[in-house]
Structure formats: structure tokens, C-alpha cells
C-alpha positions in Angstrom: 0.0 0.0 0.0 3.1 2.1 1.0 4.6 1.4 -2.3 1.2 2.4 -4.7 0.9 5.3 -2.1 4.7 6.5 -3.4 4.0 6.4 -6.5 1.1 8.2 -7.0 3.0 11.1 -5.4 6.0 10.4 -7.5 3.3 11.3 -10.5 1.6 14.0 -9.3 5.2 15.9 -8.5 6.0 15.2 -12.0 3.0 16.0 -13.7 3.0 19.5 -11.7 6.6 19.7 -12.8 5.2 19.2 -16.6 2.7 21.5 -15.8 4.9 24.5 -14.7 7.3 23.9 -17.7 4.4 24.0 -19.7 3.1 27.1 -18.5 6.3 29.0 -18.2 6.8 28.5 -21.9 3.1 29.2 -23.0 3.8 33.0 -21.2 6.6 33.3 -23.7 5.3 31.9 -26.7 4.3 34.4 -29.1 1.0 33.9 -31.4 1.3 36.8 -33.6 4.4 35.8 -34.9 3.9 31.9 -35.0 1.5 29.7 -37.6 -1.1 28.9 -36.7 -2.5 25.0 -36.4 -2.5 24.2 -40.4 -4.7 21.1 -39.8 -7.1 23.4 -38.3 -7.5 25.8 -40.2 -10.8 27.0 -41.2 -10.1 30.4 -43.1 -6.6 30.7 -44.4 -6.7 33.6 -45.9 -7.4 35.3 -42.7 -5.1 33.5 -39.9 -2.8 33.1 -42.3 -2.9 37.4 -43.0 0.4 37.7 -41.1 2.0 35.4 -43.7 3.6 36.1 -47.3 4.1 32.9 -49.6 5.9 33.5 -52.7 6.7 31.4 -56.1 5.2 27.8 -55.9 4.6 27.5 -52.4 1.3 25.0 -51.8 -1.2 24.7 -48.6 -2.2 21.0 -48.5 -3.4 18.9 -45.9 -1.8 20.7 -43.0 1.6 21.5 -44.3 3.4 24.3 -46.9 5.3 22.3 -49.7 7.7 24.8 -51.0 8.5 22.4 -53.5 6.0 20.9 -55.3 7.5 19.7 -58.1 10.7 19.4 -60.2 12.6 22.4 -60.5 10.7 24.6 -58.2 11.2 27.1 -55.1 9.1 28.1 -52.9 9.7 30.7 -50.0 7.4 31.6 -46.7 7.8 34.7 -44.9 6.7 36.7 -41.8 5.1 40.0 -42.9 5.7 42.2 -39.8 9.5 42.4 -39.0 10.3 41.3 -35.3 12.7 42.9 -32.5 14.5 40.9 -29.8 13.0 42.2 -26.4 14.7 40.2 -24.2 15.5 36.6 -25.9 14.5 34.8 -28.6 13.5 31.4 -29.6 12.5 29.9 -32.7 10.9 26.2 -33.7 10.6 25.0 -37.2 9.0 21.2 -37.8 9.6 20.6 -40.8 10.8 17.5 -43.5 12.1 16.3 -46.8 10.4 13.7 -48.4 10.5 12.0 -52.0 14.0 11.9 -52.8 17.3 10.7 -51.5 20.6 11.2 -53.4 22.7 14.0 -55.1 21.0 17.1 -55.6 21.9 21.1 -56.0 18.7 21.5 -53.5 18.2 22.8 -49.9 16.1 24.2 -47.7 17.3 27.6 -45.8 15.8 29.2 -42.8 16.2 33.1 -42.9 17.1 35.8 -40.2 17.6 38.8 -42.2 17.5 42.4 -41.6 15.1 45.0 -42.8 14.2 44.4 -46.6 18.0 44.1 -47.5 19.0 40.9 -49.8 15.2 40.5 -51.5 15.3 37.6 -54.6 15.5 33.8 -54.9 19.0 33.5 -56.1 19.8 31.9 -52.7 18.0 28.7 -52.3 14.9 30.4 -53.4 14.9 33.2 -50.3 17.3 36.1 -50.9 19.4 38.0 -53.1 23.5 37.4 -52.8 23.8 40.5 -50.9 21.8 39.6 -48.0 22.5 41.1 -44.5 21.7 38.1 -41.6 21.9 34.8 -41.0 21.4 31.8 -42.9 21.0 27.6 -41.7 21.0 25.8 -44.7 20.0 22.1 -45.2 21.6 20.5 -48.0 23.5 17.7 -49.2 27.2 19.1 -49.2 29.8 17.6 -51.9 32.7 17.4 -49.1 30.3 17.1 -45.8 27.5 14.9 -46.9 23.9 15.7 -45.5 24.6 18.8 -42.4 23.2 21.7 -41.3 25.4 24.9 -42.0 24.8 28.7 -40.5 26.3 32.1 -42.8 26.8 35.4 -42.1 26.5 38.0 -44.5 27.0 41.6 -44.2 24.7 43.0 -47.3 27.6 44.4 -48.6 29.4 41.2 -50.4 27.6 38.7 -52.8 27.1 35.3 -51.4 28.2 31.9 -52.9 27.2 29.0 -51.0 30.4 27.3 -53.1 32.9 29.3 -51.9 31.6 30.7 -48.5 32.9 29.8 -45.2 30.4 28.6 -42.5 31.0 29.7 -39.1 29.6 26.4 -37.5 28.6 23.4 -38.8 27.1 19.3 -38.0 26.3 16.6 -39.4 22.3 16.1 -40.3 20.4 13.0 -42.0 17.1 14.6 -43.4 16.6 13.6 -47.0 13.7 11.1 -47.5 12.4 11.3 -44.3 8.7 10.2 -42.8 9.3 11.8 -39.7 9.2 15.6 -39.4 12.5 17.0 -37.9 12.8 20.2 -35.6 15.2 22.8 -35.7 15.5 25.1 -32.7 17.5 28.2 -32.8 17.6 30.1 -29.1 19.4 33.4 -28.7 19.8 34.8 -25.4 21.5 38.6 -25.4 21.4 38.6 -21.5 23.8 34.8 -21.8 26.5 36.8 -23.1 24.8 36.4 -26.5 24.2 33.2 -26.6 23.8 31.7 -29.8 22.6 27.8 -30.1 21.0 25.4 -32.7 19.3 22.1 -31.9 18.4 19.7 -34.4 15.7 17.7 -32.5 16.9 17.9 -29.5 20.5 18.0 -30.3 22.7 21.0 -30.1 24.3 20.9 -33.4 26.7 24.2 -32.4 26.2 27.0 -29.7 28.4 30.2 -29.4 29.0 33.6 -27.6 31.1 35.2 -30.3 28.2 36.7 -32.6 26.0 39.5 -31.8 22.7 38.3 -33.6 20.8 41.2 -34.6 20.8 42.9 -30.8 17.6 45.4 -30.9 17.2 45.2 -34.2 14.6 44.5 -36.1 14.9 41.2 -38.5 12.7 39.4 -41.0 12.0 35.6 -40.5 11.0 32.8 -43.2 11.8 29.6 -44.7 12.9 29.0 -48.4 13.7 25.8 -50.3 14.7 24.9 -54.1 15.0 21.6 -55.5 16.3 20.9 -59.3 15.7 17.8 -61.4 14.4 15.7 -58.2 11.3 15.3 -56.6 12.4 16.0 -53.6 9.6 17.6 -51.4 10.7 20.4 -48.4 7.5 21.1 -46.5 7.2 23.4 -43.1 4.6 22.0 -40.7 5.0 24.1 -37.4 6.4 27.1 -36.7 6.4 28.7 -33.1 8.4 31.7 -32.0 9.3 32.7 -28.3 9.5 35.8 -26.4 13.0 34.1 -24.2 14.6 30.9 -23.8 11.8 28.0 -22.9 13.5 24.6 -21.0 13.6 22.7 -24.3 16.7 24.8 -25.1 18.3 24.0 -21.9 18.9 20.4 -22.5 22.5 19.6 -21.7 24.6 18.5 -24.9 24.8 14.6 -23.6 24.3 13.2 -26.9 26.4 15.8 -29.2 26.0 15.6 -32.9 28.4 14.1 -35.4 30.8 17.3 -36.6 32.4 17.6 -40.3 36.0 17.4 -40.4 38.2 18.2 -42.8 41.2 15.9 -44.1 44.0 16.0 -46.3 45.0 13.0 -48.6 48.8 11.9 -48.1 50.2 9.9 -50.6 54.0 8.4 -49.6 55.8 9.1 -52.8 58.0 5.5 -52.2 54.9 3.3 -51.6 52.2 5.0 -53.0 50.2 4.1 -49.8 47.4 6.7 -49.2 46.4 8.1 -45.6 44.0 10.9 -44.0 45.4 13.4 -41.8 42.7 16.2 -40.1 43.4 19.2 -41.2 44.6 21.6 -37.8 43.2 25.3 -37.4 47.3 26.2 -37.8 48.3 23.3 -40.4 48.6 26.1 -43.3 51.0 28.7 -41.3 53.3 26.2 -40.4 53.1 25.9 -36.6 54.3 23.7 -34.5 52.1 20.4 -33.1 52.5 21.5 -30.2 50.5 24.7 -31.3 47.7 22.1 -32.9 47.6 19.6 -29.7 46.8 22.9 -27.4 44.5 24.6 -29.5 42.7 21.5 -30.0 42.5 20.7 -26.0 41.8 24.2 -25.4 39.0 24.1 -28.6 37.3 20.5 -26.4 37.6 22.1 -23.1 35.4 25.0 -24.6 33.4 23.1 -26.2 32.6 20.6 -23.0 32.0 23.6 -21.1 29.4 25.5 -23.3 27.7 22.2 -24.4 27.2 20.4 -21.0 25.7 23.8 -19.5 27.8 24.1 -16.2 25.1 26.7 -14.1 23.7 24.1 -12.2 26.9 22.4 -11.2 28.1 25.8 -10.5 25.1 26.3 -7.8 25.8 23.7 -6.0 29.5 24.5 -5.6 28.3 27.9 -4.5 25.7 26.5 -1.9 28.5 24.0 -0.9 31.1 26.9 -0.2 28.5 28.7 1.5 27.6 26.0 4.1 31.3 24.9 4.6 31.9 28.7 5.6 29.0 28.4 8.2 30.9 25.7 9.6 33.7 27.2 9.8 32.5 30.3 11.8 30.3 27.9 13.9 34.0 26.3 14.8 35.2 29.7 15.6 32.9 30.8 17.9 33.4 27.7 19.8 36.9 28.1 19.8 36.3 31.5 21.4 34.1 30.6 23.9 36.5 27.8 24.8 39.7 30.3 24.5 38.0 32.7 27.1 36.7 30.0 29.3 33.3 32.1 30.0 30.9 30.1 29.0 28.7 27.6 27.4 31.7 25.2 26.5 33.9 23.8 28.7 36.5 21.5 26.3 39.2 21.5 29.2 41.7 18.1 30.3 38.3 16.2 31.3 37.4 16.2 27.2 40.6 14.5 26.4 41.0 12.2 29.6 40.0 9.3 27.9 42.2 10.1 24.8 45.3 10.3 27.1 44.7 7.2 29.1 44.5 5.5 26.1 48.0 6.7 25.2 49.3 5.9 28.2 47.6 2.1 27.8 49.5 2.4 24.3 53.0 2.8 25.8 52.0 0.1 28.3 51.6 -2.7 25.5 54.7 -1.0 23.7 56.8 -1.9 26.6 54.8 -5.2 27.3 56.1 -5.9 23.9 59.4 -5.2 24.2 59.8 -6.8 26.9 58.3 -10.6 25.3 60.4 -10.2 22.2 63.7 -9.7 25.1 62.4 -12.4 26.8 61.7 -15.2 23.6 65.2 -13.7 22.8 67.0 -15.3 25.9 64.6 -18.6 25.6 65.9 -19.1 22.3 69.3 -18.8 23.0 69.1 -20.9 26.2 67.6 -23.5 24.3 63.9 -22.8 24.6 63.5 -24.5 21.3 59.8 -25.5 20.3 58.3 -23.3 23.0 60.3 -20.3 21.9 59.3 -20.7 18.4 55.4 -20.7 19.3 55.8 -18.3 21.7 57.3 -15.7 18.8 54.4 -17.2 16.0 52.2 -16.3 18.6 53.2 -12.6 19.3 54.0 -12.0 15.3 50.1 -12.7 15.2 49.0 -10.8 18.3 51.3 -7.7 17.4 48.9 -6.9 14.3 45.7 -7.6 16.2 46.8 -5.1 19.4 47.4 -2.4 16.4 44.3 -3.0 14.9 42.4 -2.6 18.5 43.8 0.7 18.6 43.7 1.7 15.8 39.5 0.6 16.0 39.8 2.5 19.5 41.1 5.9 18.5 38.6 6.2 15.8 35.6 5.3 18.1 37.1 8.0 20.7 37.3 10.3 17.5 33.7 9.5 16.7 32.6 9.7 19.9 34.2 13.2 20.5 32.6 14.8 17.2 29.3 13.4 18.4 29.5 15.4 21.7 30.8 18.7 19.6 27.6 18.1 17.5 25.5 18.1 20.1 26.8 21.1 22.0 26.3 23.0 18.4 
């Protein structure tokens, strides 16, 4: 009864846990700037006013296809622009389906600013000269299928050939039955805290970019496809007002990350090997430059990804009560210091402790004295007895040490019990 008693309570603490998750992240979430339920839609023209789908974007059962058919793009935009009040966090559900292989296709999730970079010439969603950030889905000659983020600056034309990605993991999406979700937080007030999670998993996180701070931006979704049939749809889209618990899930279960190798061929041989290419291969440094940058990189990385605030708390609370301790232990020590008062930690404390040295010294000598004694037996002649005699002291000698040792701790024990109580 005990046991069905424990874990009906067990449930009910973790369905009002639930509960208060739940509600903390419905106060943040943001309906104006989210879609709406697409399989409950009853006027889409209406709830779907705050929307702008361009090229040959289709509503069917529940879900935007930006790509229909072969050789189509499709885009999906918010109409109103949106500023970053305090954080920001933003959920696309979304999936490939139709195709898997090599394509020239993608699907690309937009944070731009203001109207700059409008056109399709990027995956179907901007202009090259786009100001923001890009995450791009595609299937990558060198990486495979991965998720990469851009920066652009409006000024300089983008070529998703020759750009450089400032963070990067591996993805499987193509051909897929189950919708994925991508989750990008953005926390100013974290030291601009900037972190993707592909369901569930942080594919990268980082402090080092200021991500449209109090500025307003323009969100949407874009996809092109080219001789495949390979379908990108959007089901879900919710946006955030601040950082709901989802995006504090510690980086247990990291995602796979590119890497980048050179091919070395022994000219005497011919035998080809891989060797990772280091941040400071191509200026020559040493390996010992490589082996700490690359410690120092993991150490980072562990530290960011594993989300160290909590553990951090509890160091804090654990400093906090040792110091109470502490001053506890020096109040008594003044109190015993000038003999006034409550305490009274004078010889009568430490009587027992003495007498037990004293014992100590007693079967020292008592020792002593047996080993001089077997001494003269044996050389008299004592013979067998002798020999008994000093079997049976090597085994005794042990056993007295181990009752005093078992004593001292018991009289330790004993002491810290009484200082407990007086506290």
C-alpha cells in the first residue's frame, strides 16, 4: 500500500513539474508571430494574413510544400518584421520527403534584416547580398547531409560554393517520414548566446556573434529543388519571447561534426592516408600549437555544451555551508579560548584520549619486553616453545594495532558526536 501510495505522489510531483514547464513556456510563446495549427484551419486567408508565400509554395493537408515539383522554389515569410526584447526562440517542424541522393537543393531558414537581400538567387529566399543569418539544409559535396549557419554583411555577394560557414554538424534529413525540428535560441542577457538544436540536439552553440541585438529582422523559410522530386515542407512554426527549458537540454548526446582531411600519398609506396586538417596546419606551426589549441577548442566546447550553471550552484551553496561551519567552529573556539561560557573543552574532554596513550605505551613496553624475553629462551635453548611463543606474538602484534587503531577512531567518533550536540 506504501509502495502504490509513493508512486502516486512520485506522478503527481512530475505532472505538476510538466505543468509548470508548460506554463512557463506558453507565457513566452508568441502567437502573432507563430503559424497557426495548419490542420485546423478554417479560413486561411485570414489566420494566415500575417504570412507572405511566394513562387510555388502550396497549402495541402496541413503542411506548406515549398517544393511541389521538379525544379521549383518556394519561399514563406513573416510580414511584420520582429525585435529581440529580451531573448528569442525559434521552432521549425519541418521535412524532406521524395527523394534521397545527389541534388543542388536545400532548404534555408532566414534571419535577415530590414528588406536588404530580396530575390531567390539563394535557395529560393534572398538576393547574394543579403544582410543576416542563414542555416542551410543540404546535401554538401565534401560534408554529406549537415546543417550549416552564414553570415552575410549586405555588402558582399554570397556563394554558397565558396563561402565559409562559421559552425557546422552533421544532419540526415533527406527522405524522411518523420518531421524534424530545428530550434534556434538566442539569449543577449547569456552573453549572447547563440545555439542550434536539431531535434533535441545541439548541433553548435556560441558567444562570439551579436545576432541582430535590438534590431529589427525578417523571419522565413525558403527551399529549391532541381531535377528531383524531392519535397521540403514546413509544418510548425512557433516563435518565443525568451529561452523556454527545451533549449536548456544539456549536450549529452552531441552531434556528429564535419572534419576536414587531407589526402597523403607516400611518394616510395604509393600508400594513401587521411590526416585532419589543424586550425594552424597552413601557417606552419608547431604540433604543439595544434595539440593545445585543439585541448583548449574541447575544453570549450565541453563547457558550453554540458551547460555548467547548475553544477556551479551547487558548488556555490557547498562553499557557502562549509563557511557556516567554519565560523560555527570559531565561535566555539572563542568561547573555549575565554573560558566564560557555554563550552567547557578543558583536560576532562581529552582524559580518555590520554589514558589511552598511556595504555598504548604500556603494551609498547609489554612488547618489548616478550620479544627480550623469547630472545634469551631461544638462545638458552627454549626451542619449540620459543618458536610458538614468537608465531604467537607475530600474530597478536597486528591484532593489538588494529584494536587501537579501532579505539582511537571510536574515541574520535565519539568526540565529534558530543561537539555536534553542544552546536
Amino acid at each position: 500500500m506504501n509502495l502504490i501510495n509513493d508512486l502516486i505522489w512520485l506522478y503527481v510531483c512530475i505532472w505538476i513539474v510538466q505543468a509548470k514547464v508548460t506554463s512557463s513556456d506558453a507565457l513566452k510563446w508568441n502567437r502573432d508571430f507563430s503559424l497557426p495549427n495548419l490542420l485546423e484551419l478554417t479560413d486561411p486567408q485570414k489566420e494566415l494574413s500575417q504570412w507572405s508565400l511566394k513562387d510555388k509554395v502550396k497549402l495541402e493537408e496541413g503542411r506548406f510544400v515549398l517544393t511541389p515539383g521538379k525544379n521549383t522554389k518556394g519561399s514563406l515569410w513573416l510580414k511584420p518584421d520582429y525585435r529581440i526584447q529580451d531573448a528569442l526562440t525559434v521552432e521549425w517542424t519541418f521535412r524532406s520527403f521524395g527523394f534521397r541522393g545527389s541534388t543542388k537543393g536545400g532548404l534555408a531558414f532566414w534571419f535577415k534584416q530590414g528588406n536588404s537581400g530580396d530575390g531567390t538567387e539563394v535557395f529560393g529566399g534572398s538576393s547574394k547580398k543579403f544582410d543576416g543569418l542563414m542555416i542551410l539544409l543540404r546535401l554538401d559535396d565534401k560534408l554529406g547531409e549537415s546543417v550549416t549557419a552564414y553570415l552575410n554583411d549586405g555588402a558582399t555577394n554570397f556563394d554558397a560554393k565558396s563561402a565559409s560557414h562559421f559552425a557546422s554538424c552533421l544532419f540526415q534529413y533527406q527522405d524522411s517520414m518523420v518531421p524534424s525540428t530545428l530550434r534556434l535560441t538566442y539569449d543577449p542577457q547569456d552573453d549572447h548566446l547563440l545555439k542550434l538544436q536539431m531535434d533535441n540536439r545541439v548541433c553548435f552553440q556560441t558567444r562570439k556573434i551579436k545576432f541582430m541585438d535590438k534590431t529589427p529582422f525578417r523571419i522565413g523559410a525558403s527551399a529549391v529543388n532541381d531535377a528531383s522530386k524531392e519535397s521540403f515542407e514546413i509544418l510548425k512554426m512557433k516563435l518565443y519571447d525568451g529561452v523556454i527549458e527545451d533549449s536548456l537540454i544539456p549536450n549529452v548526446n552531441p552531434m556528429g561534426q564535419p572534419r576536414v582531411v587531407t589526402k597523403v600519398v607516400n611518394t616510395q609506396t604509393g600508400e594513401e592516408s587521411f590526416k585532419e586538417r589543424m586550425p594552424f596546419y597552413d601557417k606552419g606551426e608547431s604540433i604543439t600549437s595544434n595539440e593545445l589549441f585543439e585541448k583548449m577548442n574541447r575544453l570549450e566546447g565541453k563547457i558550453m555544451a554540458n551547460d555548467i550553471n547548475p553544477l556551479l550552484t551547487k558548488m556555490n551553496k557547498i562553499v557557502e555551508n562549509e563557511r557556516e561551519l567554519f565560523e560555527q567552529l570559531r565561535q566555539v573556539l572563542d568561547l573555549n579560548k575565554a573560558g566564560g561560557g557555554g563550552l567547557d573543552l578543558g583536560d576532562d574532554s581529552f582524559k580518555d584520549f590520554l589514558s589511552m596513550n598511556a595504555n598504548l605505551d604500556k603494551l609498547i613496553k609489554e612488547q618489548q619486553r616478550f620479544r627480550l624475553e623469547s630472545k634469551l629462551h631461544g638462545e638458552g635453548g627454549g626451542g619449540g616453545h620459543s618458536e610458538i611463543f614468537s608465531k604467537i606474538i607475530l600474530w597478536l602484534v597486528p591484532l593489538i594495532f588494529a584494536m587501537i587503531t579501532l579505539t582511537y577512531y571510536m574515541f574520535r567518533i565519539n568526540q565529534d558526536i558530543k561537539k555536534v550536540k553542544l552546536l
